[in-house]
N, C-alpha and C positions, 0 to 999 in steps of 0.2 A: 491462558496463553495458548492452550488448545485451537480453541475455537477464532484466533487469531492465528494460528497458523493453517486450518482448514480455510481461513478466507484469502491467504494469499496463494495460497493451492488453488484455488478454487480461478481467482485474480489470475494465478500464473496461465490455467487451460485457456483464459478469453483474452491473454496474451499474445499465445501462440499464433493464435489466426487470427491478431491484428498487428502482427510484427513490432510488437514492444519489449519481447522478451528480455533486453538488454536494459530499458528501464525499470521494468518491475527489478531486478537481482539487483540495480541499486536503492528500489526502495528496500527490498528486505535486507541486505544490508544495513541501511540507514537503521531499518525499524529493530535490526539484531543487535546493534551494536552503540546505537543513541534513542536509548528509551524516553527519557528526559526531551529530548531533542527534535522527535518525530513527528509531533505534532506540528510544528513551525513547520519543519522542512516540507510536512503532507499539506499545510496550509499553501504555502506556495506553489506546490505541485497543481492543488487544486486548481488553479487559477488559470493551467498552462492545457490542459488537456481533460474532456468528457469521460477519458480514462481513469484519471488521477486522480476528479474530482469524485468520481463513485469508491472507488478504493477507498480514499483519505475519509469519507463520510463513515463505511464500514469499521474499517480500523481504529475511527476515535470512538464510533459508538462501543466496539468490543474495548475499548480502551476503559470505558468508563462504565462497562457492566461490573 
């Protein structure tokens, strides 16, 4: 869970300076509060944005370490 939450840290600084801030808090949201669930919701994310789609690859690899 560590190392999942260093990568949305990490997700959130290349955030900043591409004005998503407001999406990433509801992925970690998503990802704090529907464990079960995140994968879907990162699945679609992926689809929407070069941002979402590196994230979502991150978080299910940490997913599945």
């Amino acid at each position: 869970m560590r190392r999942l939450a260093d990568q949305l840290r990490q997700a959130r600084l290349y955030a900043l300076g591409h004005g998503i801030k407001r999406k990433l808090r509801l992925l970690r949201i998503t990802l704090s509060h529907a464990p079960t669930f995140q994968r879907q919701v990162l699945l679609v994310e992926q689809r929407r944005s070069r941002f979402a789609r590196a994230l979502g690859h991150s978080v299910i690899a940490a997913g599945n370490a």
